[in-house]
N, C-alpha and C positions, 0 to 999 in steps of 0.2 A: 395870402396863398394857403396858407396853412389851416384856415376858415372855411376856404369852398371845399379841399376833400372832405372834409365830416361832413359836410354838409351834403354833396353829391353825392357819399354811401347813404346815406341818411333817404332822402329822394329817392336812391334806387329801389332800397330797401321795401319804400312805402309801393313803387311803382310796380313792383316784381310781388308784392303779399298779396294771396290770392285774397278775392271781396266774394264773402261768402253771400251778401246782401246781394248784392244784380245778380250772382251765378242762380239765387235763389227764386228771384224774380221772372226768369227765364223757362218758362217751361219747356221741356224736353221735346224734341219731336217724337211724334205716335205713331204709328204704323197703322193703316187699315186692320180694322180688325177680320176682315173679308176681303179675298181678293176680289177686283168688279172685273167678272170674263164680256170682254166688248165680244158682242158677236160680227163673226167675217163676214165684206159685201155678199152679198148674194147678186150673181154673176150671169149674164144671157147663158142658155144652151143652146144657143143657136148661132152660127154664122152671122153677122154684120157686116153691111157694106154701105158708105155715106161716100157722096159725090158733091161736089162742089166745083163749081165753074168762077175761077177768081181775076178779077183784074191785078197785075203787076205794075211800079213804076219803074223807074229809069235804075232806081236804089236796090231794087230785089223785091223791095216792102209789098205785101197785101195793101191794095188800096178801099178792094170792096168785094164784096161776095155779090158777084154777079146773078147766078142761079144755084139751088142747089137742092139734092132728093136724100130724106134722111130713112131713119128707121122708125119702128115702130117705140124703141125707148128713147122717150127726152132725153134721160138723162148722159147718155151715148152721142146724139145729136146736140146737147150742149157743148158738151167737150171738144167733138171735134168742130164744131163751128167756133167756136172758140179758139179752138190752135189753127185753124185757116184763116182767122182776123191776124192772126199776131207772127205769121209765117212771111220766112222771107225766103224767094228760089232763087240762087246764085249759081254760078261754075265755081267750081274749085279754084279757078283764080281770083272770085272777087269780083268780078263784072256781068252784068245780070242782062236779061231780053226783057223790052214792055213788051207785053203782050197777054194773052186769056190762056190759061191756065187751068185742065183741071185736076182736080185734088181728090184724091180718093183714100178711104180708110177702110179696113179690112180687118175683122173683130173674129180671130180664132177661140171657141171655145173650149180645147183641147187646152191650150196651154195659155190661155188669159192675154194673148198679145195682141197688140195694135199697131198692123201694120200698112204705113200711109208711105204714096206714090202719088206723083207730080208727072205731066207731060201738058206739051205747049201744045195749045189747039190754033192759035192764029198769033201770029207777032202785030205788033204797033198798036197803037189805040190814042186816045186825047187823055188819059189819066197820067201820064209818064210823067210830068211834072207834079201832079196829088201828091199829097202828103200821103203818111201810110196807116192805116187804119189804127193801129197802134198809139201811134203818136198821135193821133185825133183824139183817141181815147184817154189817154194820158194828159194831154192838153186841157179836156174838159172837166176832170177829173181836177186839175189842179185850180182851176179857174173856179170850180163848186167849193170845194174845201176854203178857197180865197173868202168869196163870197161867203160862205157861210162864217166865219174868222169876224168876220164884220158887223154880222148881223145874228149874235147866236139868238137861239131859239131855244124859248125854258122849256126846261124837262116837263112829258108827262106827267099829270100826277098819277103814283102808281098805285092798284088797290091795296089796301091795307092788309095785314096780315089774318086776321077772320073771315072777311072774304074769299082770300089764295082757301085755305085750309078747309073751312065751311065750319071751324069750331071758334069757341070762345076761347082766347088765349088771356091769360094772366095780363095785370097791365104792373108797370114797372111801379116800387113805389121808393119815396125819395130816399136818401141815406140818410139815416140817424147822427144826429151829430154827437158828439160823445161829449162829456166837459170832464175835467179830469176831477176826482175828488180832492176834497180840502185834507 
């Protein structure tokens, strides 16, 4: 009994002495020496309006993008084609209508918003038991990843760094061994 306190100050002692070796070993974090100013989207000045005509199931779920008239920017027409796959139109209580649906989005450029409206164009349809475009996506998504898990595929080889550059870079050369003197 009288052996392990010395010995446990002893251990603390060594556990609590700062190691100037690893503190040393650690280089400090740097700060940019320049801030990088990202520049902000650049934004329609114009009014948008995207349409979509969507089928619903029994769930609420998008099953499919029926028809649909976009704009003159892709990248406007992705997004909302993209939030009308993955849209669900319910009531406030939770219980949904099949049926054709359409979906309209509306691109104020006054003050950058996006706002999108839903009304039922016909009830019923044969998709009300579909799965919902979502979960198709997800599904396939997980089934590629599987697949792929299985079967990877090597890396590109990537071009060398002379290449990237177009200049001649330094090439690395081996470490000198040291021998200690006699």
């Amino acid at each position: 009994m009288t052996i392990v306190r010395p010995l446990a100050c002893i251990l603390a002692a060594i556990a609590a002495a700062p190691l100037p070796a690893f503190a040393a070993a650690t280089p400090a974090p740097n700060a940019s020496p320049h801030r990088i100013a990202i520049p902000p989207p650049t934004f329609p000045k114009e009014k948008l309006h995207a349409e979509y005509v969507v089928e619903v199931n029994k769930k609420g779920q998008v099953v499919k993008i029926k028809s649909g008239k976009g704009t003159k920017y892709g990248s406007f027409n992705a997004q909302t084609y993209g939030n009308a796959l993955q849209m669900w139109i319910r009531h406030p209580d939770g219980t949904a209508v099949v049926g054709l649906y359409r979906l309209t989005y509306d691109y104020n450029p006054s003050n950058h918003h996006v706002v999108r409206h839903f009304a039922l164009v016909s009830k019923g349809g044969s998709w009300a038991n579909s799965e919902g475009a979502a979960n198709v996506m997800m599904d396939t998504a997980k089934k590629e990843a599987a697949e792929a898990r299985k079967h990877p595929q090597p890396s590109p080889k990537l071009p060398g760094l002379n290449q990237i550059t177009g200049k001649k870079t330094a090439t690395p050369s081996p470490v000198p061994l040291f021998s200690p003197k006699p």
